[in-house]
C-alpha positions as CSV (number, residue, x, y, z in Angstrom):
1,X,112.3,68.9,40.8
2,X,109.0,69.8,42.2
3,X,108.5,73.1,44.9
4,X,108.4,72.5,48.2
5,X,105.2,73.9,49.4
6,X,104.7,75.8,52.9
7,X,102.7,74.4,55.1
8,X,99.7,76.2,57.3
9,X,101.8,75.4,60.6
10,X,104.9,76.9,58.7
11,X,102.6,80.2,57.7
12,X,101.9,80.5,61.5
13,X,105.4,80.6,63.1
14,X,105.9,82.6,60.3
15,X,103.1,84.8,61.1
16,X,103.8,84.5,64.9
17,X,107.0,86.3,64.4
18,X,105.8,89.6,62.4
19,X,102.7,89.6,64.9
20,X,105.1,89.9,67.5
21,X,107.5,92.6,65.8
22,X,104.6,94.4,65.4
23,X,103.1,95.0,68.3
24,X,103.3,98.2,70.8
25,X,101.2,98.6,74.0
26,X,100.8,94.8,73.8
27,X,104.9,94.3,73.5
28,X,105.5,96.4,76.2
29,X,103.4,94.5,79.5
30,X,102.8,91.7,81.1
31,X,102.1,88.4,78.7
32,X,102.6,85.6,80.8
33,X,99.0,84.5,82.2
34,X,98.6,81.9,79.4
35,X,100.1,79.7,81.4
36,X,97.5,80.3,84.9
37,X,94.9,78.8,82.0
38,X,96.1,75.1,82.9
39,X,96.8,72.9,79.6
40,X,93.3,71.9,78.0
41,X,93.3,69.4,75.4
42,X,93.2,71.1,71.7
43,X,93.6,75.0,73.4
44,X,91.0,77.1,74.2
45,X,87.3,79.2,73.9
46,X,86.6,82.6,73.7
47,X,84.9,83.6,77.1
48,X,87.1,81.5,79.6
49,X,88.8,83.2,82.0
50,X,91.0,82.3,85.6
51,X,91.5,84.0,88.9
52,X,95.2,84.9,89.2
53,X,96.4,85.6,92.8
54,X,98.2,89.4,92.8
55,X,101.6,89.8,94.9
56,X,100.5,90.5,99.3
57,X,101.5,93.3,100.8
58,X,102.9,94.1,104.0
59,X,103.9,97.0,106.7
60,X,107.0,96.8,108.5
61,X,107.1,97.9,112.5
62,X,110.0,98.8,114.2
63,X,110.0,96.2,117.4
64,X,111.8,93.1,118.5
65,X,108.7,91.4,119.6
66,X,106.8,90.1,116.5
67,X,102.9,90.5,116.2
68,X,101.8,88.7,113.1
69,X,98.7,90.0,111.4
70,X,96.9,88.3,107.9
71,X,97.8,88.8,105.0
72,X,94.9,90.2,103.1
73,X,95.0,87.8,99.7
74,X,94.3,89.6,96.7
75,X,93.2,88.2,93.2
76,X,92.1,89.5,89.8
77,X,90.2,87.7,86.9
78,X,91.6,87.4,83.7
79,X,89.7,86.4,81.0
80,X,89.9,86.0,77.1
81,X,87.1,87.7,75.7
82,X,88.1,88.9,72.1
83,X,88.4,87.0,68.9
84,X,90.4,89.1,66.0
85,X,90.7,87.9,62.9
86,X,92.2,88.9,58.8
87,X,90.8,87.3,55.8
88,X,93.2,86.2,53.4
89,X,93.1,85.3,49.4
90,X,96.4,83.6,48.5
91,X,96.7,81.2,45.5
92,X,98.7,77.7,45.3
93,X,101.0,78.8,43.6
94,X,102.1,81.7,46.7
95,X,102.8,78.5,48.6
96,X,105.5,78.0,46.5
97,X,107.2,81.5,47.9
98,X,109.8,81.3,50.3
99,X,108.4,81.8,53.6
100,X,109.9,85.8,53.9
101,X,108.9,86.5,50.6
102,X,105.2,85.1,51.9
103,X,105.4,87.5,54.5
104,X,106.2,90.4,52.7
105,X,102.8,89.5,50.8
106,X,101.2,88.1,53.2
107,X,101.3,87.7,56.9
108,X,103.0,90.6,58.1
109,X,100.7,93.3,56.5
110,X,97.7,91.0,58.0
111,X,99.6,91.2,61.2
112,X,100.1,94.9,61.2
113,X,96.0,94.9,61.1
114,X,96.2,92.6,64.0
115,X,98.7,94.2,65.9
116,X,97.0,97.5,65.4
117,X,93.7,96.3,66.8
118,X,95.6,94.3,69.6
119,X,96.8,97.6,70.9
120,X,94.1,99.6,70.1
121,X,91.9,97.6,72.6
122,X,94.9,97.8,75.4
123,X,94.8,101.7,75.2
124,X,91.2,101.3,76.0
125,X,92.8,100.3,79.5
126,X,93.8,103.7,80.7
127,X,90.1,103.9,82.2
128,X,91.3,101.7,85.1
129,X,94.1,103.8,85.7
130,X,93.2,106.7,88.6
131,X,96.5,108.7,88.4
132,X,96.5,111.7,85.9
133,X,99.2,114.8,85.4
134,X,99.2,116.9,82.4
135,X,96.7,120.4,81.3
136,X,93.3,119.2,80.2
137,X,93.5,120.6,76.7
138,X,97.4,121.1,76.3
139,X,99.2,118.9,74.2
140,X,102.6,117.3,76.5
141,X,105.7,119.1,75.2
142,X,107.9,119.5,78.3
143,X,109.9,118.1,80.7
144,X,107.9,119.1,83.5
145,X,105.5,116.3,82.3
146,X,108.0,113.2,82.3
147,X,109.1,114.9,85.9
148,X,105.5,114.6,86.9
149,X,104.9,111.2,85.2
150,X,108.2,110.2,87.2
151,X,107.1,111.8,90.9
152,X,103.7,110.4,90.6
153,X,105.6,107.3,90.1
154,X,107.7,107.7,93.0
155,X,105.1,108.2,95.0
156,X,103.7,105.1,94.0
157,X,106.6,103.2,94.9
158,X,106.4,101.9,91.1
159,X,109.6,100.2,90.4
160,X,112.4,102.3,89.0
161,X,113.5,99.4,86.7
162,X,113.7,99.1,83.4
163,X,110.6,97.8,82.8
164,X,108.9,101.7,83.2
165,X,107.5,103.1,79.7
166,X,105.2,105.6,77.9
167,X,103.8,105.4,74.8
168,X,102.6,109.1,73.3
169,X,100.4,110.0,70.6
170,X,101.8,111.6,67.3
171,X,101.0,114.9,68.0
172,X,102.7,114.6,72.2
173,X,105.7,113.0,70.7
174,X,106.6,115.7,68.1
175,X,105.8,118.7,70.4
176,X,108.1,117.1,72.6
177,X,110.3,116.4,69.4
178,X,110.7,120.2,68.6
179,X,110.6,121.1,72.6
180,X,113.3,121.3,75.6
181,X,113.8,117.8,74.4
182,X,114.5,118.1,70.9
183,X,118.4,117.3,71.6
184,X,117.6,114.1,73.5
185,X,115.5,113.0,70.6
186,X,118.1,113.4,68.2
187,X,120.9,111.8,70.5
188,X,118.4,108.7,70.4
189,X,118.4,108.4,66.8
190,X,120.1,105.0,66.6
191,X,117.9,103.5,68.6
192,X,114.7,105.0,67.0
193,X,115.6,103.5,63.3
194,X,116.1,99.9,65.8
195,X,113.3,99.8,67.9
196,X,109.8,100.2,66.2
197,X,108.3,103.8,68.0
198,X,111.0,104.2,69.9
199,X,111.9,107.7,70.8
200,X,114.6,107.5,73.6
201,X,115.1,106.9,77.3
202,X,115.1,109.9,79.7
203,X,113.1,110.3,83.4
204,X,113.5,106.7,84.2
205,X,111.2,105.6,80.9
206,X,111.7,104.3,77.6
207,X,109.5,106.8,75.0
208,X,107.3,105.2,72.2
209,X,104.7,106.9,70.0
210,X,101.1,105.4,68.7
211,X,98.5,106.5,66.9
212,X,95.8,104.2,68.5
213,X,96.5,105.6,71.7
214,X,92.4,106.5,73.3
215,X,91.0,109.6,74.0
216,X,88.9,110.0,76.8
217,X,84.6,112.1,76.9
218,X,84.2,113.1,80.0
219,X,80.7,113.0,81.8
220,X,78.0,115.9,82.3
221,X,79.2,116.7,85.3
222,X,79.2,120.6,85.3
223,X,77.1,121.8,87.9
224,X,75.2,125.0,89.5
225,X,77.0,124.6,92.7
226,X,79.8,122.9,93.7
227,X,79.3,118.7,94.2
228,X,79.6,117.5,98.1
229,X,80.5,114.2,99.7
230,X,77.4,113.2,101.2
231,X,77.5,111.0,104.2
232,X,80.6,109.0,105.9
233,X,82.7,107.0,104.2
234,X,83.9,103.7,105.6
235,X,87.0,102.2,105.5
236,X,87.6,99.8,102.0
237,X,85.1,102.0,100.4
238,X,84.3,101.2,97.0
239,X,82.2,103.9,96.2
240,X,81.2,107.1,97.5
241,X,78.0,109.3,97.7
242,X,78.2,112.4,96.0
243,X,75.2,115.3,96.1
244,X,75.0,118.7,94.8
245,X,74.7,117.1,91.2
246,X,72.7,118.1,88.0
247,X,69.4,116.0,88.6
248,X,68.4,113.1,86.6
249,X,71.4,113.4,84.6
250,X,72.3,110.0,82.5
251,X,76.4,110.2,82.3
252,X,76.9,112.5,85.0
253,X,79.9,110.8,84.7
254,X,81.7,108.3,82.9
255,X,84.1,105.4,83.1
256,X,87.1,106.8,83.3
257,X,86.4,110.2,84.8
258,X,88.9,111.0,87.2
259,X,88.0,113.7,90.6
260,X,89.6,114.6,94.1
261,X,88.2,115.4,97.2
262,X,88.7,118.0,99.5
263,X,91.2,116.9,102.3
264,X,91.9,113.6,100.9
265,X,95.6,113.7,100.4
266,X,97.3,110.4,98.9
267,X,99.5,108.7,100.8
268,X,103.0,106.3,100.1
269,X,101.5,102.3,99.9
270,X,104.6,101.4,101.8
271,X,105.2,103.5,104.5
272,X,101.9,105.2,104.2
273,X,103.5,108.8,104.5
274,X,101.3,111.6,102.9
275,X,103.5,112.7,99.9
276,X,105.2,115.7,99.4
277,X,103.0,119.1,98.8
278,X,100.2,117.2,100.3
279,X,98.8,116.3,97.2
280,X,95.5,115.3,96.8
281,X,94.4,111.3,96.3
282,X,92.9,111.2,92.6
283,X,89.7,108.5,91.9
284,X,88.7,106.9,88.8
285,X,84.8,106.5,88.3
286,X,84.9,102.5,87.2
287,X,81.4,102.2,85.6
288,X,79.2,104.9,83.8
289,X,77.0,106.8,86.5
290,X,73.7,108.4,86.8
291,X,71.9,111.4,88.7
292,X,69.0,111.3,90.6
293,X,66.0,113.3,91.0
294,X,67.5,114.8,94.1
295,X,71.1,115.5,92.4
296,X,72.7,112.7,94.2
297,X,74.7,109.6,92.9
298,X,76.6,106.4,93.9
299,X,79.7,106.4,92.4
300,X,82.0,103.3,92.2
301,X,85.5,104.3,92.5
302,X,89.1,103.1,92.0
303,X,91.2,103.0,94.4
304,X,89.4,101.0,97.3
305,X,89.9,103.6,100.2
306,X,92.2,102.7,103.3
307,X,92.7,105.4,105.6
308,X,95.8,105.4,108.3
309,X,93.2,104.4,110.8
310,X,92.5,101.2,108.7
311,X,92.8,97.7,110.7
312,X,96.0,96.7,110.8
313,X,95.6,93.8,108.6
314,X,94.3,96.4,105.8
315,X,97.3,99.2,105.8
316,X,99.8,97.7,103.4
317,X,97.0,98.8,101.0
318,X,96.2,102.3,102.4
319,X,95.6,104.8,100.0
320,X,94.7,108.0,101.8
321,X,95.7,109.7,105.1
322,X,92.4,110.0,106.3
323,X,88.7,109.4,105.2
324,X,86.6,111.9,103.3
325,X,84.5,114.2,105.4
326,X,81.0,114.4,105.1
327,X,80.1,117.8,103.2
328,X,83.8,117.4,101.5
329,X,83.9,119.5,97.8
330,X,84.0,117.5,95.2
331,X,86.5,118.7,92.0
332,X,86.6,116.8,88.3
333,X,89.4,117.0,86.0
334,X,88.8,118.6,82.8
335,X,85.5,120.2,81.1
336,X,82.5,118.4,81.0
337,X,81.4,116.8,77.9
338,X,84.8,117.2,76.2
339,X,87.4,114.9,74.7
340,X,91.1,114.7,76.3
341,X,93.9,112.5,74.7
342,X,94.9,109.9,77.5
343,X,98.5,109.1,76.8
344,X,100.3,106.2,79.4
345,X,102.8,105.8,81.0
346,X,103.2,102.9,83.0
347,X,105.4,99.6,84.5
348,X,105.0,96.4,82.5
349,X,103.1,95.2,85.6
350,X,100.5,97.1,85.2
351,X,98.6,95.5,82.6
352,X,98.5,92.1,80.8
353,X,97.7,91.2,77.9
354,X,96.8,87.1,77.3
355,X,97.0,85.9,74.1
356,X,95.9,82.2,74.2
357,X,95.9,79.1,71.1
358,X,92.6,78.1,70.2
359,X,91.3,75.1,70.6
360,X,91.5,72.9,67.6
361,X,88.3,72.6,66.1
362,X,87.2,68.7,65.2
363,X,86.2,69.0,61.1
364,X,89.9,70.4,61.4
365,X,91.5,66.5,61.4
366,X,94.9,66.7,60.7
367,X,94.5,68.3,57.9
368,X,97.2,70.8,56.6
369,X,94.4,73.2,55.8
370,X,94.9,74.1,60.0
371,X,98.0,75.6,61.8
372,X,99.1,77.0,64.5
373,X,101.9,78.3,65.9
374,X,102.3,79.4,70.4
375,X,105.9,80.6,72.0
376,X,104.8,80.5,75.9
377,X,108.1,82.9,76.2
378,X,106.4,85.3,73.8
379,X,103.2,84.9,75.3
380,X,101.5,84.9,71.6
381,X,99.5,82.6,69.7
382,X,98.0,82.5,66.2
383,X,96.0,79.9,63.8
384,X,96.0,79.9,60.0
385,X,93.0,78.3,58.6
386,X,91.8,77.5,55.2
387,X,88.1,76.0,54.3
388,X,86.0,75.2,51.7
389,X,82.9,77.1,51.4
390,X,80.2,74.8,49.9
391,X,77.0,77.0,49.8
392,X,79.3,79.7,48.0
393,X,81.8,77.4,46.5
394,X,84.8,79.3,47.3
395,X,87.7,79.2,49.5
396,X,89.0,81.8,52.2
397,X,92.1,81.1,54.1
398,X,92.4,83.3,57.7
399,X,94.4,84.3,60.7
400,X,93.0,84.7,64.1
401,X,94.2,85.8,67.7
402,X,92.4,85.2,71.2
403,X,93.4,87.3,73.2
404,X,91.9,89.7,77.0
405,X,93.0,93.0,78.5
406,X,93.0,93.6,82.5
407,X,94.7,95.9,84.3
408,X,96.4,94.1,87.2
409,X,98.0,97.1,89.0
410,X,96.7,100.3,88.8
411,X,98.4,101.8,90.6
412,X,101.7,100.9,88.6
413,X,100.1,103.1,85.7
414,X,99.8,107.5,85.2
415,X,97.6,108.9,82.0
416,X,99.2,111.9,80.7
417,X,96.0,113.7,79.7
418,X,96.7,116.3,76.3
């Protein structure tokens, strides 16, 4: 009685399945845009990418007359920009294995490799993400972090649902592991030898460790005397003039560099109180930046600025109590030059990662040579292809993802610097 052979679709639901045990950051947020693509004939290209309309906001007013006022509609583009792929060199007769025993061998260590680089790139994210608590320099290892994570959260008016997490770096999750919270770790066992990286629940978050989690260079932003706001700032400000720089200074700062402003405090996005301690707004610089001759810059910035004195249509999204004053010191966070873990914690709406089929190439036929295997649920999609080679006469068999990174809601997201 002759072997039944697996087939390329049957290697890709198999492969579909260990990609998806495998994954981290990626298994933790949002993977449902696949579906905002539409349904193109055969999948689709690396590059293509759809606006997808965010939730509206609003600001409730105590009176029985009703005043209506727009809606300000908001949208992001996501966009599928990054091809990942591992080679394989399996023989005929490995077709013959049952399909776990082909795993083993096969697809899940490729998987791991994809899965690693899958969340690798998502951790690459946390430049998007303007809120920060931690020491510069000081590896997390107390509770006074998680209640900072979970206050800046508050604050945020981030969920409290079981969809918050963080996910810590080797080094964070075992100085926490021999810390205050060394008891809380241990009661967690069970659920660490279930879940992969899972370290626990405690401050409203479920705990997970990774070692691809980024670290973060900070710009050359040290300077003789202390950096000034230079000029007014208007109302949905996406950037701000800064003087009293180093001149002619290329990385000043970088993406990802994160400052406050003197008198800026940060406010509630719901009911636009100032929060507790009057604590001040923190900015994210969204693109590397550059000093002039005269010590001056233009810096892009995350958040979008909304003052209480915004138009009414634009206070659901307020951000600050009031506008930063001409003259206003300017403080970074860490030292310049210098390289700070960026753990994350975050809610699973804060980022999304799309992971989309390919589109069915046409040499492909029907040939059994080609699979691929999609579970919309899952969000996930992978393809299994084998080809002849004729100029080197040789056969390579491989598995590739599509997939894109955005970070939807920012403000749904807090780096834990270390």
């Amino acid at each position: 009685m002759s072997n039944t052979l697996l087939t390329h679709d049957m290697i890709a639901q198999r492969a579909l399945f260990d990609l998806s045990n495998n994954l981290v950051l990626a298994g933790k947020v949002y993977r449902g845009y696949e579906g905002e693509f539409g349904t193109p004939v055969g999948g689709y290209q690396k590059g293509e990418s759809v606006k997808v309309q965010l939730p509206n906001k609003f600001r409730a007013k105590k009176a029985t007359a009703i005043d209506k006022v727009n809606a300000v509609e908001s949208n992001t583009t996501v966009t599928v920009d990054v091809q990942a792929q591992v080679a394989l060199d399996f023989t005929e007769n490995d077709l013959t294995l049952k399909v776990e025993d082909f795993s083993r061998k096969y697809t899940n260590p490729a998987t791991i490799a994809l899965a690693n680089i899958l969340d690798a790139d998502g951790f690459e994210e946390y430049k998007n993400i303007y809120n920060l608590v931690g020491t510069p320099g000081t590896t997390p290892s107390t509770f006074r972090v998680l209640a900072d994570i979970a206050e800046r959260m508050d604050n945020e008016a981030v969920p409290a649902d079981m969809e918050r997490c963080a996910i810590w770096t080797p080094k964070a999750i075992w100085a926490m592991s021999d810390g205050e919270l060394k008891s809380v770790f241990q009661a967690n066992i069970v659920e660490t030898m279930l879940r992969r990286g899972f370290r626990g629940n405690f401050a409203q978050m479920d705990h997970y460790m990774d070692q691809n989690v980024s670290s973060h260079t900070t710009g050359a932003f040290t300077t003789d005397s202390t950096p000034v706001m230079n000029g007014a700032t208007a109302e949905g400000a996406t950037s701000l003039n800064i003087n009293g720089l180093k001149v002619s200074i290329t990385g000043i700062m970088k993406k990802g560099d994160i400052f406050t402003i003197a008198g800026v405090y940060a406010c509630n996005p719901v009911s636009g109180k100032v929060w507790e301690g009057n604590q001040l707004r923190q900015f994210v610089v969204t693109a590397d930046v550059n000093s002039n001759s005269s010590g001056e810059a233009v810096v892009p910035i995350s958040p979008t600025i909304y003052s209480s004195a915004a138009a009414e249509d634009n206070l659901p999204y307020q951000t600050v109590i009031t506008l930063p004053a001409n003259g206003a010191a300017v403080t970074f966070v860490g030292t310049e030059s210098t390289s700070y873990t960026q753990n994350l914690a975050f809610h699973r709406d804060c980022f999304a990662c799309t992971v989309v089929p390919f589109k069915r190439p046409k040499s492909a036929g029907k040939s059994v040579d080609w699979g691929q295997a999609s579970d919309k649920q899952l969000g996930l999609s992978i393809t299994v292809v084998t080809a002849f080679d004729i100029d080197a006469y040789s056969e390579a068999t491989r598995l590739d993802i599509l997939y894109g990174w955005d970070t939807i809601r920012p403000n749904l997201g807090v780096r834990i610097t270390g």
